[in-house]
C-alpha positions as CSV (number, residue, x, y, z in Angstrom):
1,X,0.0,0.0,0.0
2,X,1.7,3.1,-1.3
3,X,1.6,6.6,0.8
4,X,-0.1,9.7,-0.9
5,X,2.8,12.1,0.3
6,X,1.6,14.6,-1.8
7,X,-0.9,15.7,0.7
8,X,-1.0,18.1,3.6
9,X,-1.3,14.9,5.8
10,X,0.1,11.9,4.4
11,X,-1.8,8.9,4.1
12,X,-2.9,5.7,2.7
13,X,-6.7,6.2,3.8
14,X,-8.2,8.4,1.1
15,X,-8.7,10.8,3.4
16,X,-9.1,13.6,0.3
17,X,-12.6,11.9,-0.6
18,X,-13.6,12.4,3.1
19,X,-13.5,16.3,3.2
20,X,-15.0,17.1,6.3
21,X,-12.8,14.2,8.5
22,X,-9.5,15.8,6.5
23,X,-10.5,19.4,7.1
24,X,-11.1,18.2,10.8
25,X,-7.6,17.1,11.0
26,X,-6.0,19.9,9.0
27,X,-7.5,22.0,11.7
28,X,-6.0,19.8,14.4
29,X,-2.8,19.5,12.8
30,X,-1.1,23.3,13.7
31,X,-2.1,22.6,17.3
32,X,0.0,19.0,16.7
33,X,2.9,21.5,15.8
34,X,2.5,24.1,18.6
35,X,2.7,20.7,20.8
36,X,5.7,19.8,19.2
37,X,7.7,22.8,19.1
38,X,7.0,23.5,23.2
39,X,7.4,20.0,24.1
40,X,9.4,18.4,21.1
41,X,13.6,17.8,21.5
42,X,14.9,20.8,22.9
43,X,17.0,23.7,20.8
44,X,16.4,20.6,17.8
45,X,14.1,22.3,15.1
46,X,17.1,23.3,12.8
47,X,18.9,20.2,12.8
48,X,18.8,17.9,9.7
49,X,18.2,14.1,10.5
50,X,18.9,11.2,9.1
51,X,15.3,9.7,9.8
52,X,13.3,6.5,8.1
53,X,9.9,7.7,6.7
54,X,7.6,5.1,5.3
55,X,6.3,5.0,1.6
56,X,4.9,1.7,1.5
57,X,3.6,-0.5,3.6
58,X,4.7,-4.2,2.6
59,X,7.9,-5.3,3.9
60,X,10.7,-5.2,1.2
61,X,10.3,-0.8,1.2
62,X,7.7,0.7,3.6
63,X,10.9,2.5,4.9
64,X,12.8,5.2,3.2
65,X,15.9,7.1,4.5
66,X,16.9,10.8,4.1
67,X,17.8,13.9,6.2
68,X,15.2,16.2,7.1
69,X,14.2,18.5,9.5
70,X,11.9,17.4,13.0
71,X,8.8,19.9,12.2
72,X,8.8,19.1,8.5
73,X,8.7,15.1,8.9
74,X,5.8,13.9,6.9
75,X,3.5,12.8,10.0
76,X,0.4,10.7,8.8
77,X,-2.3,8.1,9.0
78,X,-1.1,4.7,7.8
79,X,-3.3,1.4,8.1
80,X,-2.2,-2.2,7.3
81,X,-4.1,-3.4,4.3
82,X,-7.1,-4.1,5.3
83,X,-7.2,-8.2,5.2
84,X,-10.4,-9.7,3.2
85,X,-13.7,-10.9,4.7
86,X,-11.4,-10.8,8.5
87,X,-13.8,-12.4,11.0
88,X,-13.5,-11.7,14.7
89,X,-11.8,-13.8,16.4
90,X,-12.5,-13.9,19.9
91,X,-15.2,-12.9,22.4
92,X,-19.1,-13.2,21.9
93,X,-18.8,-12.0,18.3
94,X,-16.5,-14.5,16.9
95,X,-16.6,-15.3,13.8
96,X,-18.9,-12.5,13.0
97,X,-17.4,-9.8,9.9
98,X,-14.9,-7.8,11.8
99,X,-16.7,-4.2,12.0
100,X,-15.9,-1.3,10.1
101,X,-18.3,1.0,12.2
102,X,-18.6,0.9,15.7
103,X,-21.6,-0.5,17.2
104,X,-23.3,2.1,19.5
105,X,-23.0,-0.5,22.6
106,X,-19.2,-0.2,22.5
107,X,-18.4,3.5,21.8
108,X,-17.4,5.0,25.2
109,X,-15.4,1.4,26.4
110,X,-13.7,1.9,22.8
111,X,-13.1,5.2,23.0
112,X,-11.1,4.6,26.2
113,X,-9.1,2.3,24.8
114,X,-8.0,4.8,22.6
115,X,-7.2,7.6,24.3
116,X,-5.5,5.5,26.6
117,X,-3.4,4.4,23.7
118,X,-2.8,7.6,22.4
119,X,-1.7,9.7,25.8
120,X,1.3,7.6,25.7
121,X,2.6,8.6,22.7
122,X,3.3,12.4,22.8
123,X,3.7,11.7,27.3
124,X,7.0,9.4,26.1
125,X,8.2,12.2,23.7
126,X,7.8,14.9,26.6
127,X,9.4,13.1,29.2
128,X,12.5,12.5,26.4
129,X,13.0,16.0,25.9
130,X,15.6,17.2,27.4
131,X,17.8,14.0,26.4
132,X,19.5,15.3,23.3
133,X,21.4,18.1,25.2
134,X,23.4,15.1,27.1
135,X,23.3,12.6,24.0
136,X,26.8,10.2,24.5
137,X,27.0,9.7,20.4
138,X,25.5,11.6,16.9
139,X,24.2,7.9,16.2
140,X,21.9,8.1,19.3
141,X,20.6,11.1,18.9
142,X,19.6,10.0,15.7
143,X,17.6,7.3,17.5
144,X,16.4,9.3,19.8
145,X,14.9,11.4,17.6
146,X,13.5,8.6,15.3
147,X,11.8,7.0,18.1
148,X,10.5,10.6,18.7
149,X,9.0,11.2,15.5
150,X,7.6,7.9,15.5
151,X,5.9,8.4,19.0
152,X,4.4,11.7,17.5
153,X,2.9,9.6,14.5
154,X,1.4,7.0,17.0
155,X,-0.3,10.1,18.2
156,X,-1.5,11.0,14.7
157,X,-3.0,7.1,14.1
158,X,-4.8,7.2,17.5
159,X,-6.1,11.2,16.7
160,X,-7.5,9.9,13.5
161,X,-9.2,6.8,14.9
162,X,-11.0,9.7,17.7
163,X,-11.8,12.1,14.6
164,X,-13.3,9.8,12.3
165,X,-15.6,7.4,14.2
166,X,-16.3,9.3,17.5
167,X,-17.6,13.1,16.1
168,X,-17.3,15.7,18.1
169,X,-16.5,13.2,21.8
170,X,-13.3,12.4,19.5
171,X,-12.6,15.9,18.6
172,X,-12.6,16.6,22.1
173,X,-10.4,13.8,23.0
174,X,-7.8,14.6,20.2
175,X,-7.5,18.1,21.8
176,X,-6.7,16.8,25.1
177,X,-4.4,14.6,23.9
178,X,-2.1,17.8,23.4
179,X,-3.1,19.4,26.8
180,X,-2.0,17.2,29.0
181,X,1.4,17.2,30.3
182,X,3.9,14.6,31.5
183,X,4.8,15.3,35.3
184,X,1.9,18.2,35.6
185,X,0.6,18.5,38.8
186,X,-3.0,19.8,37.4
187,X,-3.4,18.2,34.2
188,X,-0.8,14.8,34.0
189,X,-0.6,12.0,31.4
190,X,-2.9,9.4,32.2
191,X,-0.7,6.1,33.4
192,X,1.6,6.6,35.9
193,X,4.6,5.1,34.2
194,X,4.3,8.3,31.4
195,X,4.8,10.9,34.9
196,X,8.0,9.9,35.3
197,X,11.2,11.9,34.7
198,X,13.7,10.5,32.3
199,X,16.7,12.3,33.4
200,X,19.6,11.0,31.6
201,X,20.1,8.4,28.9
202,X,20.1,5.1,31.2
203,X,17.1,5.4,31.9
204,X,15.8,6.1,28.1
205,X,17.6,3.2,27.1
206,X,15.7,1.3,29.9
207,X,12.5,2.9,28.9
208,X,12.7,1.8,25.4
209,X,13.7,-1.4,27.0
210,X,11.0,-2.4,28.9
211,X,8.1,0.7,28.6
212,X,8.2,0.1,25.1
213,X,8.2,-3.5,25.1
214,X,4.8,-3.1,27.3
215,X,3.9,-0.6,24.1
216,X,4.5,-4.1,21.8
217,X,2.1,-6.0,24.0
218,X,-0.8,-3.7,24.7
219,X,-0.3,-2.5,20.6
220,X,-0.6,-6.2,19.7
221,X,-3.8,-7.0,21.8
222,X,-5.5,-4.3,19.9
223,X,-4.2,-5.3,17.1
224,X,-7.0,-8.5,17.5
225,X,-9.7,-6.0,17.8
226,X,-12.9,-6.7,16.0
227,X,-12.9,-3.0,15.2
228,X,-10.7,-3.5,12.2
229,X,-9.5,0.4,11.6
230,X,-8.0,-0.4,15.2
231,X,-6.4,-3.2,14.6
232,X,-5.1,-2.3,11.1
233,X,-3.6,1.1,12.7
234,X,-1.9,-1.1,15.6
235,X,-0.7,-3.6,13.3
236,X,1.6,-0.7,11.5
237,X,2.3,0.7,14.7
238,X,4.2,-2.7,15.7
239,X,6.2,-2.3,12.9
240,X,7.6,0.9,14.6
241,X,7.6,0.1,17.7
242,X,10.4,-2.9,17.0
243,X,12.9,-0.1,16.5
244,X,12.3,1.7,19.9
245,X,13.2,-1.7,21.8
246,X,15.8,-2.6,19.5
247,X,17.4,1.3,20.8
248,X,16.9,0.3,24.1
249,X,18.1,-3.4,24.2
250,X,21.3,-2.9,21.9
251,X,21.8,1.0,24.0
252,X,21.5,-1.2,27.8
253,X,23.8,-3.9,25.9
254,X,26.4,-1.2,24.5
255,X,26.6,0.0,28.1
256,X,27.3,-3.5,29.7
257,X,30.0,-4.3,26.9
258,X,31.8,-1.1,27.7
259,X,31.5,-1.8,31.4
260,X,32.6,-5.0,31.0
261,X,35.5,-3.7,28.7
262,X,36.6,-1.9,31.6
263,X,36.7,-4.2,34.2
264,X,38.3,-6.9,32.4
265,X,41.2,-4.5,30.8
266,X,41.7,-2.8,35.0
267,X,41.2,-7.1,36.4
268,X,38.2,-5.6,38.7
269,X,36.9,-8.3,40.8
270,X,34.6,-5.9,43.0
271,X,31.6,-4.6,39.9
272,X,31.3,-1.3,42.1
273,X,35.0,-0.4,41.3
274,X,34.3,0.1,37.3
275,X,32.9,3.5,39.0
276,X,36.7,4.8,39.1
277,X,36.8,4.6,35.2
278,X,33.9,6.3,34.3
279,X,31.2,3.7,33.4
280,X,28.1,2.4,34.9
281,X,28.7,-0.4,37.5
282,X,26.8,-3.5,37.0
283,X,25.1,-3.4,40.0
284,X,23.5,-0.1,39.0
285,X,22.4,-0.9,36.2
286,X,20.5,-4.3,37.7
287,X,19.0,-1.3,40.4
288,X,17.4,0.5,37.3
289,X,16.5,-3.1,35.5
290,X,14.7,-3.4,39.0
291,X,13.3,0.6,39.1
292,X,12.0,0.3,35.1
293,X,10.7,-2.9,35.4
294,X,8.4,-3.2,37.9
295,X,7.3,0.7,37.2
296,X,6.5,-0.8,33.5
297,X,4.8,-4.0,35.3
298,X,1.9,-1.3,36.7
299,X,1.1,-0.9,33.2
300,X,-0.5,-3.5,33.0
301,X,-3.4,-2.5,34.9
302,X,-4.7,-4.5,37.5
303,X,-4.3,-8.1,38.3
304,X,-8.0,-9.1,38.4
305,X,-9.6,-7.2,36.0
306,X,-13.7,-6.7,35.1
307,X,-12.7,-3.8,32.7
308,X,-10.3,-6.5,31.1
309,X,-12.6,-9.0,31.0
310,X,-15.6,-6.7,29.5
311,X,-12.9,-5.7,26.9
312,X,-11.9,-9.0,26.0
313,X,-15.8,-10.5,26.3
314,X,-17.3,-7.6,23.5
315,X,-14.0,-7.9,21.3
316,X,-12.4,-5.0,21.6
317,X,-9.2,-5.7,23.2
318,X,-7.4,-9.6,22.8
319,X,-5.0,-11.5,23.7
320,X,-1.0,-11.1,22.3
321,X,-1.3,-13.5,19.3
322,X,-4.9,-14.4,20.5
323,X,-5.7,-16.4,16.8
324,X,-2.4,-18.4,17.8
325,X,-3.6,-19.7,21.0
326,X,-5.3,-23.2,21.1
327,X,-8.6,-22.7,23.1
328,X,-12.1,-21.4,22.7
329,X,-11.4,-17.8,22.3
330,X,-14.3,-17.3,24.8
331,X,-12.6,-18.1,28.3
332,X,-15.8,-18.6,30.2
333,X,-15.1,-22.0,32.2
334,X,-11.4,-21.1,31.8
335,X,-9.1,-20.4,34.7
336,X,-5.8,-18.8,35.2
337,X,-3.2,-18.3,38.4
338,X,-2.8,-15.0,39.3
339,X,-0.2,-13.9,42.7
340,X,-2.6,-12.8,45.2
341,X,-2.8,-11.6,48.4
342,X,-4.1,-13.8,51.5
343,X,-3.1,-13.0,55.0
344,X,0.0,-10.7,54.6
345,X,1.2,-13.2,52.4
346,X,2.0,-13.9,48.3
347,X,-0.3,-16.8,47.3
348,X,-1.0,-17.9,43.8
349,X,-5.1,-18.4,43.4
350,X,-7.0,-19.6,40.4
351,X,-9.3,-16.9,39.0
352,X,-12.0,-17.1,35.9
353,X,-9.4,-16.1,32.6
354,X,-11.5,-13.4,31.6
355,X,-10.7,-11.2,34.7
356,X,-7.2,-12.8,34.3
357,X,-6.7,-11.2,31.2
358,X,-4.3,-8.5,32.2
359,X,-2.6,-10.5,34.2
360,X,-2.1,-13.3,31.0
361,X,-0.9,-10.3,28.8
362,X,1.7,-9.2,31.6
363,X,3.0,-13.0,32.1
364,X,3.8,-12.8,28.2
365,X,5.4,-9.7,28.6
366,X,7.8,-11.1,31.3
367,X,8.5,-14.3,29.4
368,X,9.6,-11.8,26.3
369,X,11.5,-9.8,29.0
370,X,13.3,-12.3,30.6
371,X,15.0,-13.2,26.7
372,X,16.1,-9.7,26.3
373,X,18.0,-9.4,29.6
374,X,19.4,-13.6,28.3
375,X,21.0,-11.5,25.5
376,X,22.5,-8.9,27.8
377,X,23.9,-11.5,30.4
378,X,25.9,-13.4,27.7
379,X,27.7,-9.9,27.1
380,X,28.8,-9.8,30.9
381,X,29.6,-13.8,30.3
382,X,31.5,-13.2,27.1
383,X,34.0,-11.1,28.9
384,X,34.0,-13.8,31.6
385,X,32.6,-11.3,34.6
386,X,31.1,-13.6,37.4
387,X,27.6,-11.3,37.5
388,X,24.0,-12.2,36.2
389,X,21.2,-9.1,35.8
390,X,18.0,-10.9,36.7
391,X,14.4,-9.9,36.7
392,X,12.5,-9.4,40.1
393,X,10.1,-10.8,41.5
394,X,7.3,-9.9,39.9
395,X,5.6,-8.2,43.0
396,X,8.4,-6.2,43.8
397,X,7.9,-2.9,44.0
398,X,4.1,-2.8,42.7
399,X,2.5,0.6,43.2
400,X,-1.2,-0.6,42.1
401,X,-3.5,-3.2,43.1
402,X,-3.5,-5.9,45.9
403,X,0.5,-6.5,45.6
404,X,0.8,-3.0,46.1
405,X,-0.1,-3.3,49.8
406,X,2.5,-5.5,50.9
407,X,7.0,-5.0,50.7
408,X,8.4,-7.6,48.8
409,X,12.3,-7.9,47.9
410,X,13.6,-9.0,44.5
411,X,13.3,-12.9,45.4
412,X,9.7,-12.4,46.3
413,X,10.4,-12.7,49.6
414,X,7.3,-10.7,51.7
415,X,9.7,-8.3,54.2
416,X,8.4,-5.9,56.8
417,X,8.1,-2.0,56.0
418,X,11.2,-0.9,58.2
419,X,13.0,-3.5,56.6
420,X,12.3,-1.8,53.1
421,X,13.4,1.5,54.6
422,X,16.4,-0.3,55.3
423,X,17.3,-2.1,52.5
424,X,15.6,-0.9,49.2
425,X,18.3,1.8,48.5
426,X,20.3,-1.8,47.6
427,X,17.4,-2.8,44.9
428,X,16.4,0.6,43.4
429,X,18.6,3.4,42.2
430,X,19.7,5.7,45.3
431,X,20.1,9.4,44.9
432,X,23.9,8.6,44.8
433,X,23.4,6.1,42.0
434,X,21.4,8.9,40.1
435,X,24.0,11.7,40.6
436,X,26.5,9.8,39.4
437,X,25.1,8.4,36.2
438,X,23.8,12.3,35.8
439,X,27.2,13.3,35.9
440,X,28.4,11.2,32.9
441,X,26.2,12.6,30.8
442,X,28.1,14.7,28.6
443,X,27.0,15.9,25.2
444,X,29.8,13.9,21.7
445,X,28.5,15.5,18.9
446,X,31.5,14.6,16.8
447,X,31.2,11.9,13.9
448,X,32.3,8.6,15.2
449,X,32.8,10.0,19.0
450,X,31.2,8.2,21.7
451,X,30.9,8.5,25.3
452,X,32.9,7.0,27.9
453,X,30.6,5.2,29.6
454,X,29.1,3.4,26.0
455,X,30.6,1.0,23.2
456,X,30.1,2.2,19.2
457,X,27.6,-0.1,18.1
458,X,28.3,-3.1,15.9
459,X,27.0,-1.0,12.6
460,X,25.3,2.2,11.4
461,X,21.7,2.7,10.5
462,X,21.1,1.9,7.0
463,X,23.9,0.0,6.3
464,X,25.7,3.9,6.9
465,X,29.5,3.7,8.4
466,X,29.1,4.1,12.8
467,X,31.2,7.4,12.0
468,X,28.4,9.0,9.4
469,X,26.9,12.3,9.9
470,X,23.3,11.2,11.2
471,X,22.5,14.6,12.5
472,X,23.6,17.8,10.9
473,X,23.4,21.3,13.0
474,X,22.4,24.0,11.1
């Protein structure tokens, strides 16, 4: 499916033989660039970057690579070809056509959905802001500002979804999208995770680590929608999203190798002494695994879930890979274990799988999880350094539901509240462990240069030299 570039707004939906949806969003589109000039990069509108731009849609060149300024990037509304006669396949419509319309019972549950969806996007591009005055590497702040673009075009997908099916509730919506603010007091960004500061480049890398990967799992379950515009916008939107882990995944890795480069060239045997060279200690960097983790866990919403069940029951919301799984696709004799609660303790209960289904979606998060932070441990073990970064327990640290009420301690071990006072500065980053990753964020803006603390990668974007110009300052 080829993009019509040629229009003000770029897309592949025919939107100029809808005139009043595309004057709609020609009249929201100025207030998109208001947004992104207050709350965009920082001091970045005049640089020329090396971005990816799609053109088409199937897999062999839906991506297209040139330099070009942030507020002139071709933002648009791209939708997977639409797949024929697609039947819904789940809840108590399945098998029925997919809609193209939504039916009048759903609107307000669907609309949710979508906002929800959409208050992400431009939240993760505000709380990334400030990152490319302190960027270790020209090849990162090119990533950095490709994921940001990108984020501001999963705003654009959602905005049209809100303008073209929900009138003037959507219209409304879409506006607000651009009001809120991450980290405001008055008016914040809807999940918690997205009021968080991301103060130095750590932490991004850990946020397009694991807050993104959460994006892959909550993007695929709508992708199973029986509202087919939904799904067929989420279903590009995956396609993105691969490239904001792969930045976080290969940026945590790049930081371990050159950790690991240091201790084995200085024969460390204590991680905490790689702190003496100028990198990021091992043990650190498990207490942000820990910090970004379980923050990113919350996501998921709650454990036992009616909403989750309702959304699952009417077809709005599936499964991850829901058409792959071998059972009814209607869940209501099923069961599934959940970690609950029962007398100050952790025990794992049986609940019905349709309130279960949050807590199914954030198991297959963890099992995808645990095979990123494989790959990052056989780094540490190439260079033969006796350390392993592990995942916590998954009710460490919980700030919502049931497992928020108790302390539990990265084994999953229930521990009493002064002993947390005690202790947790040894499981989640101190103010001393921020400081000093803060203070190693200087800005390399030379071709080739790269921080300290941070290996080259193994190759440049595009097939492009590591040493290429991928951002230009004009």
């Amino acid at each position: 499916m080829s993009i019509n570039y040629s229009e003000k707004i770029p897309n592949n939906v025919d939107l100029a033989n809808n005139k009043t949806l595309q004057r709609a969003l020609e009249h929201w589109q100025p207030h998109f660039l208001d947004w992104w000039r207050d709350m965009g990069p920082e001091d970045s509108t005049q640089f020329d970057v090396y971005l990816r731009t799609a053109l088409r849609l199937d897999p062999k060149g839906w991506a297209h690579f040139d330099y070009v300024k942030m507020p002139d990037y071709r933002w648009g509304i791209f939708l997977n070809a639409a797949e024929p006669d697609r039947k819904i396949p789940f809840g108590v419509h399945q098998g029925e056509p997919a809609w193209q319309e939504i039916p009048g019972e759903y609107r307000s549950n669907l609309r949710r959905l979508i906002v929800t969806q959409g208050d992400t996007e431009p939240a993760s591009v505000e709380q990334q802001r400030h990152l490319g005055l302190t960027c270790p590497s020209l090849y990162d702040l090119r990533n950095l500002f490709q994921v940001n673009v990108e984020e501001g075009r999963h705003l654009w997908a959602m905005v049209y979804l809100l303008h073209a099916y929900f009138g003037r509730d959507g219209r409304e919506e879409g506006e607000a999208l651009l009001a809120r603010r991450s980290g405001d007091a008055d008016n914040p960004r809807i999940l918690g995770a997205f009021n968080e500061k991301t103060p130095d480049w750590l932490s991004f890398f850990m946020f397009t680590f694991f807050t993104d990967r959460d994006g892959k799992f909550q993007l695929s379950a709508l992708a199973e929608s029986a509202f087919d515009p939904l799904a067929r916008s989420c279903r590009f939107m995956l396609t993105e999203e691969a490239h904001h882990m792969f930045v976080g995944e290969t940026g945590v890795g790049r930081t371990i190798q050159r950790t690991c480069e240091v201790m084995q060239q200085h024969k460390m045997s204590d991680p905490a002494d790689a702190r003496k060279f100028g990198v990021i200690d091992l043990p650190t960097l498990q207490r942000y695994l820990n910090f970004h983790y379980s923050v990113t866990l919350d996501l998921f919403g709650a454990d036992v879930s009616s909403n989750a069940a309702t959304f699952f029951a009417t077809g709005l919301k599936g499964r991850f890979e829901e058409t792959k799984i071998g059972d009814d696709h209607q869940l209501n004799d099923a069961e599934y274990p959940v970690i609950q609660v029962g007398n100050g303790q952790l025990v794992t209960n049986h609940v019905s799988a349709l309130n279960a289904i949050n807590e199914r979606l954030r198991d297959d998060y963890i099992k995808d999880t645990v095979a990123g932070v494989g790959r990052w441990n056989k780094i540490i073990e190439k260079h033969g350094i006796p350390f392993e970064l592990k995942l916590p327990h998954k009710a460490f640290n919980r700030r919502i539901g049931p497992l928020s009420e108790l302390r539990v301690n990265p084994d999953g071990q229930v521990i009493t509240e002064a002993e947390w006072t005690q202790r947790h500065t040894e499981w989640l980053p101190s103010r001393e462990d921020m400081e000093y990753v803060r203070s190693l964020m200087g800005r390399v803006i030379e071709p080739g240069k790269f921080a300290n603390w941070i290996a080259a990668p193994a190759r440049g974007i595009n097939n492009q030299p590591v040493n290429f110009e991928y951002v230009r300052f004009n």
